[in-house]
C-alpha positions in Angstrom: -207.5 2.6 36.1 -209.2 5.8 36.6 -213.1 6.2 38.2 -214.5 9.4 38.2 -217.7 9.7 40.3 -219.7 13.2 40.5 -219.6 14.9 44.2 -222.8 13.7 45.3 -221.9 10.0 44.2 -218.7 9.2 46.2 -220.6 8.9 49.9 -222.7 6.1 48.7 -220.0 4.9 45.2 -219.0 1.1 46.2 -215.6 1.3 45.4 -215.6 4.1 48.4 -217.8 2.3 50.4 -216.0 -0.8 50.4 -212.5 0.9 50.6 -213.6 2.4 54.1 -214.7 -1.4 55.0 -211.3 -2.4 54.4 -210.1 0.7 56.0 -212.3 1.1 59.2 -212.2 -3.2 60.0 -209.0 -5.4 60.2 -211.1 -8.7 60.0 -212.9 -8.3 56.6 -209.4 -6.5 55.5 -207.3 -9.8 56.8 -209.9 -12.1 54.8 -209.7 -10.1 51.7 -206.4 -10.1 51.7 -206.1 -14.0 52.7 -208.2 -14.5 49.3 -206.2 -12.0 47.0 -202.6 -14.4 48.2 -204.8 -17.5 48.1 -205.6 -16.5 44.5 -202.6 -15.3 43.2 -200.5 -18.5 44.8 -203.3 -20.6 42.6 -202.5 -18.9 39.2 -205.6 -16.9 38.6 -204.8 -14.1 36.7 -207.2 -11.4 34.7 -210.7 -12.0 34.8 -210.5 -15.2 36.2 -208.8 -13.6 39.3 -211.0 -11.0 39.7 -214.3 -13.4 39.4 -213.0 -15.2 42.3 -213.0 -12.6 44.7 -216.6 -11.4 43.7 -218.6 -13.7 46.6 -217.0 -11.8 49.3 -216.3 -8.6 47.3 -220.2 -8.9 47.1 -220.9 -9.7 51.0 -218.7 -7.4 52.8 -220.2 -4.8 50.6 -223.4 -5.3 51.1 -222.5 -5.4 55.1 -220.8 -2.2 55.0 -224.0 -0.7 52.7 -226.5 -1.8 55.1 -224.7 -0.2 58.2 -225.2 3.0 56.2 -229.1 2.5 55.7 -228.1 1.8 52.0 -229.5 -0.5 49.6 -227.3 -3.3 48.6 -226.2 -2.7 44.9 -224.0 -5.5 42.7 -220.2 -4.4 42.3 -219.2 -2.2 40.0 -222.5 -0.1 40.5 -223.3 2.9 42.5 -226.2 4.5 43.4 -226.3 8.3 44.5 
């Protein structure tokens, strides 16, 4: 899958912010990834897989927006 963001959208674009989340913090990292095994042992696949991760998707995004001074935003959108 390709995203293509303008240059003055990828500071504030989620998937960038919450790539450097991951990146810059082993504990929301090691609970994300906990999830994405937990899931995939349980047989989610597709949408269904994806839906599952959306609640903490959703709130270490918002955590990494608001150390920013951003607005929290739902996934999938980005404000510039």
């Amino acid at each position: 899958m390709l995203h293509v963001f303008t240059e003055s959208a990828w500071p504030t674009c989620n998937q960038r912010v919450f790539r450097d989340k991951l990146d810059q913090d082993e504990a929301p990292r090691r609970r994300y990834g906990e999830l994405r095994i937990m899931l995939a042992a349980s047989g989610l696949i597709g949408r269904a897989y994806t839906a599952a991760k959306l609640d903490l998707i959703q709130e270490l995004l918002d955590e990494e927006r608001a150390s920013r001074g951003l607005a929290p935003v739902p996934p999938g959108r980005s404000r510039a």
